[in-house]
C-alpha positions in Angstrom: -34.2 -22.9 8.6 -32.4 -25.6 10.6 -29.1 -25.4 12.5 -27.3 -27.4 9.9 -28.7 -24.8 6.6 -27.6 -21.8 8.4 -24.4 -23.5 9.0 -24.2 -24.2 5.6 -25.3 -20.8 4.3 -23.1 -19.2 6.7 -19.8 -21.0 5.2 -21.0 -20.4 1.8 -21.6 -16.5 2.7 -18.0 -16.6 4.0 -16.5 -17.8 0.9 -18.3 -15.7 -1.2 -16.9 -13.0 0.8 -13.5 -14.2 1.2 -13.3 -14.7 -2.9 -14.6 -11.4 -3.5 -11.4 -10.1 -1.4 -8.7 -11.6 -3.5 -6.7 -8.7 -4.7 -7.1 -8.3 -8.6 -3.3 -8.6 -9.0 -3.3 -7.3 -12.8 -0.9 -9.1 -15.1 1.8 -7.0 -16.9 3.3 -8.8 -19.9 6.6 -8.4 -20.8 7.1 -8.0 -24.8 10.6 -7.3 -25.2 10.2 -3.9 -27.3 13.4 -2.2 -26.3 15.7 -5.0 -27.4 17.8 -5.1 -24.2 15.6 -8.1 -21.9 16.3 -5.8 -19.0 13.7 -6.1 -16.2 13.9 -2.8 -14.7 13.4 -1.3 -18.5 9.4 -0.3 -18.6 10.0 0.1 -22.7 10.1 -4.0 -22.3 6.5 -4.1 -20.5 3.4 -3.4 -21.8 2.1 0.1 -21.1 5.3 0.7 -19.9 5.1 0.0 -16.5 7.5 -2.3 -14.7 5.4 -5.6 -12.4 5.2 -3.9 -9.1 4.2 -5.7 -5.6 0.7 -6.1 -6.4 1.4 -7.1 -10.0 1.8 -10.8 -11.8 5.1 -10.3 -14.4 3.8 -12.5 -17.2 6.1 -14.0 -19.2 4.7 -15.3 -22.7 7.7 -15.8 -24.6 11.2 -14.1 -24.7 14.0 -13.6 -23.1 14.3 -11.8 -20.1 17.6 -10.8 -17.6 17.4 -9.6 -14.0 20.5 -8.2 -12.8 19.9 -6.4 -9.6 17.2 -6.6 -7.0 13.6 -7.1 -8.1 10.3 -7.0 -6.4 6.9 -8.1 -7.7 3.4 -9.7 -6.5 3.8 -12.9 -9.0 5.9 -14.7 -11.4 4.3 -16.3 -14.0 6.8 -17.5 -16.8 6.0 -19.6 -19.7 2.3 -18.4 -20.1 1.9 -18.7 -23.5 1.5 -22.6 -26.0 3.2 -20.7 -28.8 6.5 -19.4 -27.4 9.4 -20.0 -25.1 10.1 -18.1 -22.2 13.3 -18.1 -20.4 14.1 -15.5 -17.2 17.7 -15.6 -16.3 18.8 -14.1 -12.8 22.5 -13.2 -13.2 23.7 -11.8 -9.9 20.5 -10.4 -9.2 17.8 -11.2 -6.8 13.8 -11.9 -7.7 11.2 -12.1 -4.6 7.6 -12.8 -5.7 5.6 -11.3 -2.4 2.3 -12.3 -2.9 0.5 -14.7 -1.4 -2.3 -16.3 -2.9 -2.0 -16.8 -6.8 0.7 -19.1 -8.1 4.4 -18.5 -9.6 5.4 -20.8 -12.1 8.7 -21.7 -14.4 6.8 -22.8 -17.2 2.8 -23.0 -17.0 1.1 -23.1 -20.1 4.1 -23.2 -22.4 7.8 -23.9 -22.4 9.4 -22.0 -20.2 12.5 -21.9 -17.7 14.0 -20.1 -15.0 17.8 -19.6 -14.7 19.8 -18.6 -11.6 23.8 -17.9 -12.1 26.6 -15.5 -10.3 25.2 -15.9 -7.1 21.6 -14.9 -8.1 18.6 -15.4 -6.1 14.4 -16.5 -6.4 12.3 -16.3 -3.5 8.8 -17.2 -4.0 6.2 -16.3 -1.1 3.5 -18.8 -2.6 2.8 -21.6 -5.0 5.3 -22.5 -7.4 4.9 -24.6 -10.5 
């Protein structure tokens, strides 16, 4: 094998690898059961678990209100043709902390991202 193949095969190997290390960063969607668009209100997420650090909060349609502090791996808003998807941050904070998937306002569908009273979005990577 030359110099420039095992190069090759070398960089290739290290992507491979490097992919394969991505954290899975499972999606939680928000349905909007319990009537209220609360964040913090697991009855609004499917399963009933609330988007954690390592989580993306998807958004497919619906409206949904963040009134204190939240944390979560990804925002993703607007993910769905069919609906519209609005998150509005009243006086609250959001932070997004992960690092290598995107955030987005509106991505596949309409979508929009509303920040009032002195409320906050801080997004640690891509945002579209």
């Amino acid at each position: 094998m030359t110099a420039r193949k095992l190069i090759s095969f070398f960089c290739l190997l290290s992507l491979a690898i490097t992919a394969g290390s991505v954290p899975g960063s499972p999606k939680i969607y928000f349905t909007g059961q319990a009537d209220d668009g609360e964040w913090n209100n697991a009855a609004n997420w499917e399963g009933g678990v609330v988007p954690g650090n390592e989580d993306r909060a998807s958004i497919p349609s619906g409206v949904i209100k963040i009134t204190n502090t939240v944390t979560t791996g990804y925002l993703q808003n607007g993910i769905d043709t069919g609906g519209v998807a609005q998150v509005i941050i009243d006086g609250g904070s959001l932070v997004a902390v992960g690092t290598v998937r995107f955030n987005s306002a509106s991505y596949i569908g309409r979508g929009s991202i509303i920040i009032q009273n002195g409320g906050s979005a801080v997004f640690n990577s891509r945002f579209m």
